[in-house]
N, C-alpha and C positions, 0 to 999 in steps of 0.2 A: 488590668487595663485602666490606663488612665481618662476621666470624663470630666465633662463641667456638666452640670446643673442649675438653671434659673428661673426661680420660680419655688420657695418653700414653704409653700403651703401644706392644705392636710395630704396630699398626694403628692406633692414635690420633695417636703422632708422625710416622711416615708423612703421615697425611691431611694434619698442619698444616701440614706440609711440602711437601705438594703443591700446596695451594692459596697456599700462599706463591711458590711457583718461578711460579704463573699472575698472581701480581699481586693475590692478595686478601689484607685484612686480618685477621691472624687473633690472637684473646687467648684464651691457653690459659690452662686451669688444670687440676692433678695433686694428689692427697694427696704426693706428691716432689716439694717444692722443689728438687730437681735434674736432676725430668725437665722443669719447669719450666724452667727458667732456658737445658737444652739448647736448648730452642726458640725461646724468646727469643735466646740469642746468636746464631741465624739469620737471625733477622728477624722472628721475633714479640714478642706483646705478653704478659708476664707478669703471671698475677692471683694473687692472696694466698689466695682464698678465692670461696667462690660466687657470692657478694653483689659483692665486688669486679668479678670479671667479669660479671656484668650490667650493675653499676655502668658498665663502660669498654664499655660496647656502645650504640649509637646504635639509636634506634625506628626500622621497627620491627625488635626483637631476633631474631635465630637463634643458636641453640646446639644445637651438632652433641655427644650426650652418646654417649661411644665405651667401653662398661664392659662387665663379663660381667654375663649375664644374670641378672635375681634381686633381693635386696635391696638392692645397692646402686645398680643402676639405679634399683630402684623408690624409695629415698632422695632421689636425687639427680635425680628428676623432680618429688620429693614437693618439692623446696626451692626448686627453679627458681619451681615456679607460685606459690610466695610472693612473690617475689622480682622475678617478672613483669610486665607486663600486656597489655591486650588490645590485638591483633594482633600480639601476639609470636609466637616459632614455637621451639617444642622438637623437634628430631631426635632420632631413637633408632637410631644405626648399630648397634649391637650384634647381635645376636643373639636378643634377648627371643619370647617367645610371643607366636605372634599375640591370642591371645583377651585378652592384658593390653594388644595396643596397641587394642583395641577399646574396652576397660573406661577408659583412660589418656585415647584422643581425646576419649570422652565426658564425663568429668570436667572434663577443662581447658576443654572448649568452652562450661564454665557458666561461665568466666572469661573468654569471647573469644578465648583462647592457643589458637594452630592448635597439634597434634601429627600431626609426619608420621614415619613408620618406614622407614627403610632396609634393607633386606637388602644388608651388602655382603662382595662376596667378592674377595678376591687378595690376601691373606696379606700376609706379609711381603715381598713383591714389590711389591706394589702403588705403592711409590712410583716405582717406574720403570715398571711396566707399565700401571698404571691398574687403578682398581676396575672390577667389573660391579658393579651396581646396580640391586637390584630396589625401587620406590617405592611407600610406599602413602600415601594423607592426600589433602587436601579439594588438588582439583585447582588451583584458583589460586595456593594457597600451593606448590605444588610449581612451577608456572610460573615464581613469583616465584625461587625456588632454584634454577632452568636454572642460573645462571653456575655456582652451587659444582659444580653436577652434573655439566656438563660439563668442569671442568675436574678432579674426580674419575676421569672418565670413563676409558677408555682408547683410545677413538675408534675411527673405522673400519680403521686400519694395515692392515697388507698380504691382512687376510683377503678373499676374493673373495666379491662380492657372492650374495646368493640370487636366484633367478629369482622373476619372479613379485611382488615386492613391491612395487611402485609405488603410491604411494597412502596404505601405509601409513606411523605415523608412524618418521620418520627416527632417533629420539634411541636407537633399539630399536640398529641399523646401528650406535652410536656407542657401546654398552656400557651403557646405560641406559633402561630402563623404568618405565611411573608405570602400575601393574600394579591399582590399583582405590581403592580406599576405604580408612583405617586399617586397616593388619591384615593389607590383601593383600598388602604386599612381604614384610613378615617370612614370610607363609606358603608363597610361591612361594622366600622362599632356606629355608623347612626342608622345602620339600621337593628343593630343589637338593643341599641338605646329605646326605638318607636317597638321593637318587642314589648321592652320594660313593662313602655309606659300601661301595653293593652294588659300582660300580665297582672301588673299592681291594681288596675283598675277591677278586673275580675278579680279578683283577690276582693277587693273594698268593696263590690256590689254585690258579692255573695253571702258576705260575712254582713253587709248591712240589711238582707233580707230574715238573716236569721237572726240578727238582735232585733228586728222588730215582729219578731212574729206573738210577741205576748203585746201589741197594739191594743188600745180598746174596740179600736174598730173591728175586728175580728169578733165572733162570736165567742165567748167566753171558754165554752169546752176547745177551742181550738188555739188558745192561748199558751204559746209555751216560754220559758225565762230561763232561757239555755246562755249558760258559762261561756262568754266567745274565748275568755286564755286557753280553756280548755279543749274547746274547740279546733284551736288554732293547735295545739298542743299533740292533739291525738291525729290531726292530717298529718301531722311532721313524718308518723310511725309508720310505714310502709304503705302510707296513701297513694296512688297515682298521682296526683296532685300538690306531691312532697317539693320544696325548689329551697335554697340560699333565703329569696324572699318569704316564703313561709316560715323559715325559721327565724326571721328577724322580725316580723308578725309577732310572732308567739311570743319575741321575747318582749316587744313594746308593749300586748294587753298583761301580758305577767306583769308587769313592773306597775302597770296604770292601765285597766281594765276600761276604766271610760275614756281614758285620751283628753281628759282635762288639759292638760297642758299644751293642746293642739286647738291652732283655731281652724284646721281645714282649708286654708288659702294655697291651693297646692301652684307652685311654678313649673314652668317644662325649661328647658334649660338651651332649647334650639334644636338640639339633635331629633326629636319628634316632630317637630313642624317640616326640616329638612326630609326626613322618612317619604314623610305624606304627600311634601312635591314632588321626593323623588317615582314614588308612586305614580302620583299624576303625568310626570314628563314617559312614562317609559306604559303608562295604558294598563296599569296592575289593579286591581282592585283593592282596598286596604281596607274593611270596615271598619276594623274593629281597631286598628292603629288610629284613625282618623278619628274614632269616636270617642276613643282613650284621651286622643288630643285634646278635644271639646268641651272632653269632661272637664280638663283642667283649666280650661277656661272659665267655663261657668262658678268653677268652683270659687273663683276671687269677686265675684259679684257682678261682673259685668250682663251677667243674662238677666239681670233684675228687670230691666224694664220688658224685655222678652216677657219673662213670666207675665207681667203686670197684663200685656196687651193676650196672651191667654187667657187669663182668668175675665178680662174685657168681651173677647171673641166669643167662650163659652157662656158670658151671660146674655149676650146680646142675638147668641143662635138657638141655646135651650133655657135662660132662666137659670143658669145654675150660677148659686153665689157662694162666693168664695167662703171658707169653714171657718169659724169664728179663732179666735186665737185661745 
């Protein structure tokens, strides 16, 4: 099947590259003429410009647009639908708001141009391991996109089957879902995303409880200077608590046990903030998504003067002064 591609970054050139190695035709286009030309000296097809890759795509058209979420998505969907026509088909793998692929399908559908949204997750992995994929848009146009999807996919591989599921559909088993109407993939990966975020955080609060359990402040028999690689190392084995993210834990304290090279400034990237309003608009309780978020705030420094006016409140209601450095 022939696609265009724009957008090749660490997940964009990935993609075009995957569906290359399945046998599809792919014409990319990048603002880098060099991330361009990467792709092309693989086996794809380089476009100059937007116009050009529509130009070198046969009816009816797909283009898979792989960009962060925002204005320049919203640019470079605003130019496609000129550029277009009807029963073309615009993807939006990024990452965007659900509520903008709702407002996006409805526009382009006064031009006949399907819009289907993507949620897709697996990083910079993805090109050996395969995307998950959550799908949302007008059900036949996503039929029509099975091949790309599947071979996006990451398939059934070694994980063991669920009980119970006979019946339903198969493509679920093979890493990819067609989760509703515009709007509903993007919404089921930000709320996959506000998972993440509470995951990684228990992850880092638990693991920072037990690198400091050899503290001074501790009394001394009760001081321990436990291995966290190792740590990290032995959940992996048949722990409850076993995930992708643990294993990529494990392999960051292997490699650098302190995390020198991190200064702890952690970003959320929107899809968590999104989560937690959408939490709020719908009367869900979210703690632990919400606190995930929070954390990542504080983490860049803005809670400093917070703390300050703590350490203020506790001296001014018990006396108690703040611990020497």
């Amino acid at each position: 099947m022939q696609i265009g591609v724009i957008g090749l970054g660490r997940m964009g050139g990935n993609i075009s590259l995957r569906l290359m190695r399945a046998q599809h035709q792919v014409v990319v286009y990048d603002r880098s003429p060099e991330a361009v030309t990467r792709i092309a000296s693989q086996g794809g097809t380089g476009a100059s410009s937007l116009a050009d890759l529509v130009k070198q795509l046969a009816r009816p058209r797909a283009v898979w647009v792989m960009l962060p979420s925002g204005k320049v998505t919203e640019d470079t969907i605003g130019a496609l639908a000129d550029s277009m026509e009807a029963g073309d088909t615009i993807i939006d793998g990024g990452n965007s708001f659900y509520k903008d692929d709702i407002r996006r399908a409805a526009d382009l559908a006064k031009k006949s141009i399907t819009y289907i949204d993507v949620g897709t997750s697996g990083g910079v992995w993805g090109l050996e391991r395969g995307y998950c994929m959550m799908v949302g848009g007008d059900k036949a146009a996503v039929a029509r996109l099975d091949p790309i999807l599947s071979a996006l996919a990451p398939g059934g591989g070694t994980i063991s089957k669920t009980e119970h599921r006979e019946g339903r559909d198969p493509r679920v088993e093979n890493g990819y879902m067609h989760c509703g109407p515009a709007g509903a993939g993007h919404f089921v990966k930000m709320v996959h995303n506000g998972i993440e975020y509470g995951m990684m955080q228990a992850y880092a609060e638990g693991m920072d409880i037990i690198k400091h359990k050899d503290s001074t402040e501790l009394p001394e028999n009760e001081r321990f200077t436990i291995d966290m690689a190792d740590v990290a190392e032995v959940w992996r084995r048949g722990s409850v608590i076993s995930s992708w993210l643990l294993d990529l834990t494990a392999s960051a304290l292997a490699e650098n046990p302190m995390l020198e090279n991190f200064k702890g400034d952690v970003s959320d990237s929107g899809e968590g903030r999104w989560t937690v309003e959408a939490a709020i608009e719908e009367g869900v309780p979210a703690d632990v998504l919400s606190a995930a978020l929070f954390a990542r705030f504080r983490s860049r420094g803005n809670a400093l003067f917070a703390n300050k006016l703590l350490s203020a409140m506790r001296f001014k209601f018990g006396g108690h002064v703040e611990p020497k450095a």
